[in-house]
MARRO-35712 format. One record per residue: residue number from 1; x, y, z of N, C-alpha, C in turn. Coordinates in nm, 2 decimals, padded with zeros to 4 digits, m for minus. Example, Ala and Ser with C-alpha at 12.3 -4.5 7.8 and 13.67 -1.06 7.14 Angstrom:
<lumlos>
@n->1; n.east->01.32; n.north->m00.57; n.up->00.78; ca.east->01.23; ca.north->m00.45; ca.up->00.78; c.east->01.32; c.north->m00.33; c.up->00.78
@n->2; n.east->01.28; n.north->m00.22; n.up->00.71; ca.east->01.37; ca.north->m00.11; ca.up->00.71; c.east->01.29; c.north->00.00; c.up->00.79
</lumlos>
This chain:
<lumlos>
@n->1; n.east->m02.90; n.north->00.07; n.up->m02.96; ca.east->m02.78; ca.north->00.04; ca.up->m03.03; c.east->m02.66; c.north->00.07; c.up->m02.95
@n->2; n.east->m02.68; n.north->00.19; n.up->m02.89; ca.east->m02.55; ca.north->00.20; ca.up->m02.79; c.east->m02.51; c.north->00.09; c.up->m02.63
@n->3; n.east->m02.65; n.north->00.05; n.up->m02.63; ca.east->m02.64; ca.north->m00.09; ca.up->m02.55; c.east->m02.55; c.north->m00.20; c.up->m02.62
@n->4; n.east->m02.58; n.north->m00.22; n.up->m02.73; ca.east->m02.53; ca.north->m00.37; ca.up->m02.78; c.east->m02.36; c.north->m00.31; c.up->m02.80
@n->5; n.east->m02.33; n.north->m00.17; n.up->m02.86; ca.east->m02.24; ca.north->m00.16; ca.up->m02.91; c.east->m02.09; c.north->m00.14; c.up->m02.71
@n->6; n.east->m02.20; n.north->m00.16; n.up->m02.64; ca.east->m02.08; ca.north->m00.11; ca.up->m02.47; c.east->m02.09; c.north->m00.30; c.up->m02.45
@n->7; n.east->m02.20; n.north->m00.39; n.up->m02.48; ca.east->m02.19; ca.north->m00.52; ca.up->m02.46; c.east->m02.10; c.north->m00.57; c.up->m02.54
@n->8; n.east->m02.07; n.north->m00.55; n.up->m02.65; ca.east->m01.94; ca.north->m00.53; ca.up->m02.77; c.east->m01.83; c.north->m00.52; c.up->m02.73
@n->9; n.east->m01.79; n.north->m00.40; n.up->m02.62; ca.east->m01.71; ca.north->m00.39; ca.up->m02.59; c.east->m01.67; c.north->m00.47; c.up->m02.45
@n->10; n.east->m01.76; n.north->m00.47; n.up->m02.38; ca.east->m01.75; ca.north->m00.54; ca.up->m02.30; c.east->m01.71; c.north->m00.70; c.up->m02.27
@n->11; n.east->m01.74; n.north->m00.78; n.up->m02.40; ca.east->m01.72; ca.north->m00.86; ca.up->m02.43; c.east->m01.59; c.north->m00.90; c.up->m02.55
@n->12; n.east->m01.55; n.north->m00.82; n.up->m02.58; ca.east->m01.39; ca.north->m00.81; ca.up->m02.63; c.east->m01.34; c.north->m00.75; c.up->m02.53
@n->13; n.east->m01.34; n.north->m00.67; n.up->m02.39; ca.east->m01.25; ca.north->m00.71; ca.up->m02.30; c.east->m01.21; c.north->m00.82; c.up->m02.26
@n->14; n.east->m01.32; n.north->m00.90; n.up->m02.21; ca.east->m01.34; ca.north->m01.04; ca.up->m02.17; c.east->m01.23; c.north->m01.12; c.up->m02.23
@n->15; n.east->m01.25; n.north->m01.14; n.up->m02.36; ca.east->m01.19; ca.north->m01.23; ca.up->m02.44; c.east->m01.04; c.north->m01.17; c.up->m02.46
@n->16; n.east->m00.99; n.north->m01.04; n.up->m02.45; ca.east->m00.84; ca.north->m01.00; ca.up->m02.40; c.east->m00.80; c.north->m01.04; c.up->m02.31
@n->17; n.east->m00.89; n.north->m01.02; n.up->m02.25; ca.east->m00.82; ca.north->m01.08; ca.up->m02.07; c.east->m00.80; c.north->m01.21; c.up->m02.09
@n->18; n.east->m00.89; n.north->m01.30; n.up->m02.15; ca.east->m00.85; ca.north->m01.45; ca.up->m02.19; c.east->m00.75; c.north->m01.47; c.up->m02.31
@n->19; n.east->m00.66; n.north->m01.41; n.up->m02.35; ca.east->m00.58; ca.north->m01.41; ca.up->m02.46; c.east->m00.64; c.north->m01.46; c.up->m02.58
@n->20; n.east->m00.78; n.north->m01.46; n.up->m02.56; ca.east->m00.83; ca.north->m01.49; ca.up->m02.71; c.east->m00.84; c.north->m01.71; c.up->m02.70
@n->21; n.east->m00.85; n.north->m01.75; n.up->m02.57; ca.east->m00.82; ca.north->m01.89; ca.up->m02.55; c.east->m00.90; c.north->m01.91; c.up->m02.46
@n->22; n.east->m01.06; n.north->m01.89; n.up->m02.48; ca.east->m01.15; ca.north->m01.93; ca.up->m02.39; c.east->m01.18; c.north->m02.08; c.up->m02.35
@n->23; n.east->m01.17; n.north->m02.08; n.up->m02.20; ca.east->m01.23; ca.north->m02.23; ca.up->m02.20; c.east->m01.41; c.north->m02.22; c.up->m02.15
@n->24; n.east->m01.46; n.north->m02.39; n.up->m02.18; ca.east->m01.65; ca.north->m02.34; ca.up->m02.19; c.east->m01.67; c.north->m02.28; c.up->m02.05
@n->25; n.east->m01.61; n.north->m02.31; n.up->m01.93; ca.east->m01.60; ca.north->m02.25; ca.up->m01.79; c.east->m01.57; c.north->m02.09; c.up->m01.83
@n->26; n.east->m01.52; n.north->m02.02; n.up->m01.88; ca.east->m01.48; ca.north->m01.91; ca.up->m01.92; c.east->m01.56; c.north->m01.80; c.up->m01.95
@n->27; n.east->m01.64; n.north->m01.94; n.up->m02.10; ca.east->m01.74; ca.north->m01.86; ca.up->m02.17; c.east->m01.89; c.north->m01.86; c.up->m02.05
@n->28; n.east->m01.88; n.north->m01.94; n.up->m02.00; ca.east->m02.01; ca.north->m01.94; ca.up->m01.88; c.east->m02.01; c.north->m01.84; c.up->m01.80
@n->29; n.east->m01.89; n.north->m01.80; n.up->m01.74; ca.east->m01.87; ca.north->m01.67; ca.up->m01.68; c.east->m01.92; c.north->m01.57; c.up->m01.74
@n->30; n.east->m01.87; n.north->m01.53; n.up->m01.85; ca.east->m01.93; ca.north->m01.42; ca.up->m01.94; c.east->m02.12; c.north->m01.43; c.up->m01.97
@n->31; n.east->m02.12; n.north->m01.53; n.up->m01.96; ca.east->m02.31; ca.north->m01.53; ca.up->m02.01; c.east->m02.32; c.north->m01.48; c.up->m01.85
@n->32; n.east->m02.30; n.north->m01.58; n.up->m01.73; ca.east->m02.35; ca.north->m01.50; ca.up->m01.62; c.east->m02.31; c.north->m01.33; c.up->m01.59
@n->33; n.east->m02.24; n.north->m01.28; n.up->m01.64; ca.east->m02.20; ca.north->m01.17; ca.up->m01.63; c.east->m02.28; c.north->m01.09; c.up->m01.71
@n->34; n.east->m02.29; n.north->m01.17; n.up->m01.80; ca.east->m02.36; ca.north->m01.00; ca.up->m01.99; c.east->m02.47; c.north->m01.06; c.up->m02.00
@n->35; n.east->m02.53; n.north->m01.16; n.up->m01.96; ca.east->m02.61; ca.north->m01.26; ca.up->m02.09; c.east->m02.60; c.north->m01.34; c.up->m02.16
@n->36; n.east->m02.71; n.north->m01.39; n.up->m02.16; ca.east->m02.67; ca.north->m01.51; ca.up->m02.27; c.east->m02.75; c.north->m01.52; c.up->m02.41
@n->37; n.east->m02.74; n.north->m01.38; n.up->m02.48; ca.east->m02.78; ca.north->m01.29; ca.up->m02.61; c.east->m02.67; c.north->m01.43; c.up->m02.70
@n->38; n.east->m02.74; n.north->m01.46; n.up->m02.79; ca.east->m02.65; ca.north->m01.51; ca.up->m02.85; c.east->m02.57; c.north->m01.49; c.up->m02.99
@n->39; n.east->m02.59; n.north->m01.37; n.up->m03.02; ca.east->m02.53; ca.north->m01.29; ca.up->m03.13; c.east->m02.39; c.north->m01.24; c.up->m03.05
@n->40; n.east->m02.42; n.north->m01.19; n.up->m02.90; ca.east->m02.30; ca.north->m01.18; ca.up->m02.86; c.east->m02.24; c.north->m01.25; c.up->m02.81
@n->41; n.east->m02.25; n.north->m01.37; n.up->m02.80; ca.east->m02.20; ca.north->m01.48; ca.up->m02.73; c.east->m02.10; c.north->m01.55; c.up->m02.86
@n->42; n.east->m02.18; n.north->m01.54; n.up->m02.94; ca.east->m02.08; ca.north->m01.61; ca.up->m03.11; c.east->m02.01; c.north->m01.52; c.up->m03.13
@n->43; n.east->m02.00; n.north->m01.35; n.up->m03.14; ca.east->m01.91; ca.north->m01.29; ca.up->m03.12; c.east->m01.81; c.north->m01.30; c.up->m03.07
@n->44; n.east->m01.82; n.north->m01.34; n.up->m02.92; ca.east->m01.75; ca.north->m01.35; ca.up->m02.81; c.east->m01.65; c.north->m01.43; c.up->m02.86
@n->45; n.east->m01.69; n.north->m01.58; n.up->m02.92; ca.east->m01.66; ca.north->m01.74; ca.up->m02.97; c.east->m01.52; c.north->m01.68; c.up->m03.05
@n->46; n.east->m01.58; n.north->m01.60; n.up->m03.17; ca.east->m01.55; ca.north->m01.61; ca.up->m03.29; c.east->m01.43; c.north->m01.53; c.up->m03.26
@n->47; n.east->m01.41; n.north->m01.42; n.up->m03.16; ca.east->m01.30; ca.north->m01.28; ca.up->m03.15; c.east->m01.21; c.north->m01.39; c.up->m03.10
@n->48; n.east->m01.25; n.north->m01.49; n.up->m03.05; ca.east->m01.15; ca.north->m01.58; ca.up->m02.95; c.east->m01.05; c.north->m01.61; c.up->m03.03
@n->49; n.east->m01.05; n.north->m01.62; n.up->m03.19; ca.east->m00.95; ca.north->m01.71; ca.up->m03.29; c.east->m01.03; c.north->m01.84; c.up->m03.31
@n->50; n.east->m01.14; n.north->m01.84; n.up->m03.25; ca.east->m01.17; ca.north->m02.06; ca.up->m03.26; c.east->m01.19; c.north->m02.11; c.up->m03.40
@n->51; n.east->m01.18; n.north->m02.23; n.up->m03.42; ca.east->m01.21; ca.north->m02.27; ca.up->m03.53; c.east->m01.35; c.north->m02.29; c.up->m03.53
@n->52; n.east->m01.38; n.north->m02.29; n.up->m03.66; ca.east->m01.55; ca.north->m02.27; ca.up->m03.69; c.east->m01.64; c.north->m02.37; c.up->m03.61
@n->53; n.east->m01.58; n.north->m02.53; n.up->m03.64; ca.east->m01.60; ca.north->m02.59; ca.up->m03.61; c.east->m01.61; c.north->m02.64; c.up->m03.43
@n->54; n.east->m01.51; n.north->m02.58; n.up->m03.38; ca.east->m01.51; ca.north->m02.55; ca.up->m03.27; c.east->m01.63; c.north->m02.43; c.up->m03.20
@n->55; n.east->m01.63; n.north->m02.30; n.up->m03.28; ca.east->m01.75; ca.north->m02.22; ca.up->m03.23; c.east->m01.88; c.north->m02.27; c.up->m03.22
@n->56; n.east->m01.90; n.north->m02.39; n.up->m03.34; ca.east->m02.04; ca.north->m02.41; ca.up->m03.33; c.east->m02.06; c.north->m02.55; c.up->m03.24
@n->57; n.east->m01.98; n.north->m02.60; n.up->m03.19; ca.east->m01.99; ca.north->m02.71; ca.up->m03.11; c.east->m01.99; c.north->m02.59; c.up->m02.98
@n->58; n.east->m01.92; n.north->m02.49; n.up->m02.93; ca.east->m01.95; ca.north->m02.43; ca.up->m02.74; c.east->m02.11; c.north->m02.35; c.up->m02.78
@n->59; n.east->m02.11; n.north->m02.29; n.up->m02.92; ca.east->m02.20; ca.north->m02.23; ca.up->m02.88; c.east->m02.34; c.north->m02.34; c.up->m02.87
@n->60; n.east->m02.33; n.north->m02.48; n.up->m02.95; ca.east->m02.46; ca.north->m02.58; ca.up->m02.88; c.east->m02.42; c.north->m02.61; c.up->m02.80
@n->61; n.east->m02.32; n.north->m02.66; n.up->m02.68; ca.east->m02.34; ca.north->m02.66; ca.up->m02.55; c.east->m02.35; c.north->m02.54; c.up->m02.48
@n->62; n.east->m02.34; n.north->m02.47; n.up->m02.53; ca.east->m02.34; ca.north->m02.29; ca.up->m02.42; c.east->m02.52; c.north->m02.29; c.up->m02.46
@n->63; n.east->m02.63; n.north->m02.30; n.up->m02.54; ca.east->m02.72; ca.north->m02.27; ca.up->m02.56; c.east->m02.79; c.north->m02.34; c.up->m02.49
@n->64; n.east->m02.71; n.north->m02.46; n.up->m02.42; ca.east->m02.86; ca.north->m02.56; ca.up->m02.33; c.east->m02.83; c.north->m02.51; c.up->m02.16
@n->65; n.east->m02.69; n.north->m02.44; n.up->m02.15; ca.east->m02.68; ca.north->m02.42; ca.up->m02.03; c.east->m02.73; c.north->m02.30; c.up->m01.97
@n->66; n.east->m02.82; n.north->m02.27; n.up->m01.90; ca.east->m02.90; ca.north->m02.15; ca.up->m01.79; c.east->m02.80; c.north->m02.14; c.up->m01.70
@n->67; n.east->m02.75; n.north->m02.02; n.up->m01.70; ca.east->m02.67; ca.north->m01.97; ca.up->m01.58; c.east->m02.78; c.north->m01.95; c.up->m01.45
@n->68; n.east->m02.70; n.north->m02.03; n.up->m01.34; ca.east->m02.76; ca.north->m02.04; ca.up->m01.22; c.east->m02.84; c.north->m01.91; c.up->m01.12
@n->69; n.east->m02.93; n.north->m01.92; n.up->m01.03; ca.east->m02.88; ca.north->m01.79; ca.up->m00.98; c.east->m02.80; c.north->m01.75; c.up->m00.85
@n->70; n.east->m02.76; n.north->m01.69; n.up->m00.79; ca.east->m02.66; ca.north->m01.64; ca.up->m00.68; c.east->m02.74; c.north->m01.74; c.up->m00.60
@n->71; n.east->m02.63; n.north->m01.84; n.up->m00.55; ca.east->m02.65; ca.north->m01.91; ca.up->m00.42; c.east->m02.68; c.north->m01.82; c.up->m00.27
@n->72; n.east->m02.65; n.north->m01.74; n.up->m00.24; ca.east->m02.67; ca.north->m01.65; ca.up->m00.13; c.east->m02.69; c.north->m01.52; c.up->m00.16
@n->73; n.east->m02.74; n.north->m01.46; n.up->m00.01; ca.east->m02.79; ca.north->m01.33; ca.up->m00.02; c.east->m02.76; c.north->m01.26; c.up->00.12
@n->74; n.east->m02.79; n.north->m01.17; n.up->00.10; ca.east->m02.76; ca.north->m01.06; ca.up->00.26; c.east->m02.78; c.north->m01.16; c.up->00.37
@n->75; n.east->m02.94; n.north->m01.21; n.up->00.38; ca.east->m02.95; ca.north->m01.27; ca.up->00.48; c.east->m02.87; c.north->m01.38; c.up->00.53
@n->76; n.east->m02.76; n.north->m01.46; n.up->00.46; ca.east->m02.68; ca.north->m01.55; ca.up->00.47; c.east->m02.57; c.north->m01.53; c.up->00.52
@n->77; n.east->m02.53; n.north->m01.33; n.up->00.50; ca.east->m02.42; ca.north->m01.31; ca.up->00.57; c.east->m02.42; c.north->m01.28; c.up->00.72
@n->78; n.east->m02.56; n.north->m01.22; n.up->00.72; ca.east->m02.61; ca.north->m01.16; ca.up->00.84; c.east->m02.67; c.north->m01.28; c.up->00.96
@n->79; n.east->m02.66; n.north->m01.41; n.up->00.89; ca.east->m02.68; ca.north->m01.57; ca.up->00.96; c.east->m02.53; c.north->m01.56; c.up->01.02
@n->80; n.east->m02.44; n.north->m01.53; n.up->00.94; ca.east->m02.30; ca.north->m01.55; ca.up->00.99; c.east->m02.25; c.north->m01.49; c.up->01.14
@n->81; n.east->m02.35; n.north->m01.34; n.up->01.19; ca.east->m02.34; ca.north->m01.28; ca.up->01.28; c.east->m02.24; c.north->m01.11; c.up->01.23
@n->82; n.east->m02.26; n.north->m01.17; n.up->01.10; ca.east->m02.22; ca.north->m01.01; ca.up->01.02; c.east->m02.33; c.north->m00.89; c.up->01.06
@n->83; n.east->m02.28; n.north->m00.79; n.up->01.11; ca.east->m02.40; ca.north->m00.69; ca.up->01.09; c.east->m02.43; c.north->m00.62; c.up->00.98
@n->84; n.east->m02.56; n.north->m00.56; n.up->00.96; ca.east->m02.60; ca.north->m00.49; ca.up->00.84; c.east->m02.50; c.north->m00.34; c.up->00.80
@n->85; n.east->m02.46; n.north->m00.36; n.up->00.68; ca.east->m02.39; ca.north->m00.20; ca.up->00.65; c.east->m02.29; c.north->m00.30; c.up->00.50
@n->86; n.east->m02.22; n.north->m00.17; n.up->00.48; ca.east->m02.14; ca.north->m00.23; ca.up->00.32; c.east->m02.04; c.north->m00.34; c.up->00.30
@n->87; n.east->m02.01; n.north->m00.40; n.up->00.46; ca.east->m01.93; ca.north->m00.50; ca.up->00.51; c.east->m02.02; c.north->m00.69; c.up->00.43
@n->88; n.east->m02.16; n.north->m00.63; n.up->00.42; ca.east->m02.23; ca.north->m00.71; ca.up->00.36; c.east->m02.21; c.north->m00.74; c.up->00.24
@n->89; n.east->m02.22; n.north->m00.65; n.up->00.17; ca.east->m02.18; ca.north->m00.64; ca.up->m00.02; c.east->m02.04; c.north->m00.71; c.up->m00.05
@n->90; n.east->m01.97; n.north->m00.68; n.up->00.05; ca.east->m01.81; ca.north->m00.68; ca.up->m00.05; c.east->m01.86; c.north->m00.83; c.up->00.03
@n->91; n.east->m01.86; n.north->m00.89; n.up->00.11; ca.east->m01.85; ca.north->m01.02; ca.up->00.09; c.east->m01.91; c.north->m01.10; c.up->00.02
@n->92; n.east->m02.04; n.north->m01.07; n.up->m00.01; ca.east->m02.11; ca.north->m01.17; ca.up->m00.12; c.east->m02.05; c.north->m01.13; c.up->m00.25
@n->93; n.east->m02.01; n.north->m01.00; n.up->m00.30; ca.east->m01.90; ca.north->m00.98; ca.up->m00.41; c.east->m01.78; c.north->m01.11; c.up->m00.44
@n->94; n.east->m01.73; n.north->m01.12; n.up->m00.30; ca.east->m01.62; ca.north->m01.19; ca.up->m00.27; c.east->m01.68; c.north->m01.36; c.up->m00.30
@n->95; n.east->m01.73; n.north->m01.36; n.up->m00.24; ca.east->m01.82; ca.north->m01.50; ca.up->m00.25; c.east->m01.84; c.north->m01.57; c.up->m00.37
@n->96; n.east->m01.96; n.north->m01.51; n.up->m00.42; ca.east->m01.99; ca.north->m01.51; ca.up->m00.58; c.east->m01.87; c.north->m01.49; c.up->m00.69
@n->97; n.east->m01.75; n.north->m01.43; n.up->m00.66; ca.east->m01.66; ca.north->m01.44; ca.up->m00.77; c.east->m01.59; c.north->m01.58; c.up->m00.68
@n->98; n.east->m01.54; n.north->m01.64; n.up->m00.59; ca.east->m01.56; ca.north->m01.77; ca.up->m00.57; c.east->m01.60; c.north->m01.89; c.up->m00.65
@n->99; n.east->m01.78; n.north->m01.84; n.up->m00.64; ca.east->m01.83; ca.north->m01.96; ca.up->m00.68; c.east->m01.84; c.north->m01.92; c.up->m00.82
@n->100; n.east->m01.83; n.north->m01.82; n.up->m00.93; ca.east->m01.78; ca.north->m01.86; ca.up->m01.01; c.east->m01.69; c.north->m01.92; c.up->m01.09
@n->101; n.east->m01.57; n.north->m01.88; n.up->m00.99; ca.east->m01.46; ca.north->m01.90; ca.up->m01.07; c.east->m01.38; c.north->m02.10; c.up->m01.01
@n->102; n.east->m01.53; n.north->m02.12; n.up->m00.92; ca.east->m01.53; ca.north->m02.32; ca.up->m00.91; c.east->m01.64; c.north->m02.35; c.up->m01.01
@n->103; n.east->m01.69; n.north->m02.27; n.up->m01.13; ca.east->m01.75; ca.north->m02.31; ca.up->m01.21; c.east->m01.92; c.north->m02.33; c.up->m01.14
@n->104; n.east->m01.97; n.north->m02.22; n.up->m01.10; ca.east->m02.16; ca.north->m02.28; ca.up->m01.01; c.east->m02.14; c.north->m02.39; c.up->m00.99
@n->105; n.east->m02.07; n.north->m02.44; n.up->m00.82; ca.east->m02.09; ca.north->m02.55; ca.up->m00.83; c.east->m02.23; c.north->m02.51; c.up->m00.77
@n->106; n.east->m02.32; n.north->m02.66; n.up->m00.72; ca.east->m02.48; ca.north->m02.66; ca.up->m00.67; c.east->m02.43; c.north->m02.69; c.up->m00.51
@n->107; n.east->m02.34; n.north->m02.75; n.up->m00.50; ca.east->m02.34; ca.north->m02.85; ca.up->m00.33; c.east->m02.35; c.north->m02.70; c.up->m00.24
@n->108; n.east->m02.43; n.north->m02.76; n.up->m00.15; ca.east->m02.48; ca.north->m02.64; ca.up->m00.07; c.east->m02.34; c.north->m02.60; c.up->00.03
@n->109; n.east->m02.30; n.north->m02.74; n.up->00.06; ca.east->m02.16; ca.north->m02.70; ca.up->00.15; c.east->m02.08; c.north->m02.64; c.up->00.11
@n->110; n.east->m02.00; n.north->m02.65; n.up->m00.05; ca.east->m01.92; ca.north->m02.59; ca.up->m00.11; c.east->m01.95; c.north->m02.39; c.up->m00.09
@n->111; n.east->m02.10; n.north->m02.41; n.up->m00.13; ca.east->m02.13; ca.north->m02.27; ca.up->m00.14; c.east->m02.14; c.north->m02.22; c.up->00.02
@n->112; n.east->m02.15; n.north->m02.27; n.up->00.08; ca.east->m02.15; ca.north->m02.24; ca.up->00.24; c.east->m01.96; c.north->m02.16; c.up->00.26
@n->113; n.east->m01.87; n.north->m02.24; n.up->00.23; ca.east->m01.75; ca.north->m02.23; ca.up->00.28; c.east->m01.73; c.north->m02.14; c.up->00.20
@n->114; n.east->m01.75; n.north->m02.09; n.up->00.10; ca.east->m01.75; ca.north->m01.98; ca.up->00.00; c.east->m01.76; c.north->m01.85; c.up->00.07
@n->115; n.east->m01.88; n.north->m01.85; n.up->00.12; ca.east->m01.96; ca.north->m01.75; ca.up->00.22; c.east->m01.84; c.north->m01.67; c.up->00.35
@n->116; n.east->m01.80; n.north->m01.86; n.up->00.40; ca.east->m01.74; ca.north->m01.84; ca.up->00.53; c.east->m01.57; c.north->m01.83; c.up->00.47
@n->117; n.east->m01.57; n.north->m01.82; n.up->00.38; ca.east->m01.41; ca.north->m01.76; ca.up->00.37; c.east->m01.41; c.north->m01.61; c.up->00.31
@n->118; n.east->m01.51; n.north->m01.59; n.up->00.25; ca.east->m01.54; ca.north->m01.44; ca.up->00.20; c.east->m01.55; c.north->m01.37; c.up->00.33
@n->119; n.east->m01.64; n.north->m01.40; n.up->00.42; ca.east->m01.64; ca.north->m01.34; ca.up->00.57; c.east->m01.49; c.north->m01.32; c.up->00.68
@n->120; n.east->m01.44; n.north->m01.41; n.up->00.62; ca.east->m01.33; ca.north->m01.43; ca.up->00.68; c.east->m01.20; c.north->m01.37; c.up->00.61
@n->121; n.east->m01.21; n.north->m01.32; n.up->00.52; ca.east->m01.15; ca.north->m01.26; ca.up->00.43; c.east->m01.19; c.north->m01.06; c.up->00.40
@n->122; n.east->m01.30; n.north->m01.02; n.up->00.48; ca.east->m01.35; ca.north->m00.91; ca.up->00.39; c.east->m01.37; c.north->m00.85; c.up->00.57
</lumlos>
């Protein structure tokens, strides 16, 4: 119970930070972040202000979409000529908030320059 009730909260941060004006790119973020529970996902919908009609149209497109998994990994930084230690983490941190916030793209190159600007950046 105290799980669902910190996911609760966690998920009405979310939707403050979005002024209550999620877009489905938005709500996608959030499922890759918390899950894609869907009691808290219509929560999520519903705290936004949407119209009814509106929540039950993202939550059937939000229900067919599987969040991706992390395009890279240590080894990808350490391809770069990164050495091993915490200089590793914060870039793929860096990275991954990147490629979510281009929405998962899939193109390998996209996620490639992701990588090499996070490296170049951290």
């Amino acid at each position: 119970e105290s799980d669902m009730i910190e996911k609760i909260a966690r998920l009405a941060t979310h939707m403050r930070a979005l002024r209550f004006k999620p877009e489905t790119s938005d709500l996608k973020r959030i499922i890759y972040r918390e899950g894609s529970d869907a009691g808290s996902l219509l929560f999520a919908i519903l705290a936004s202000g949407a119209a009814l009609n509106e929540v039950l149209k993202r939550s059937h497109d939000l229900r067919r979409w599987q969040p991706p998994a992390m395009p890279f990994a240590g080894a990808d930084v350490m391809a770069l000529g990164i050495p091993a230690g915490p200089r590793i983490g914060a870039i793929l941190a860096l990275a991954e908030t990147d490629w979510i916030d281009a929405d998962f793209p899939a193109d390998k190159v996209q996620q490639a320059a992701f990588l090499h600007e996070a490296a170049k950046a951290v």
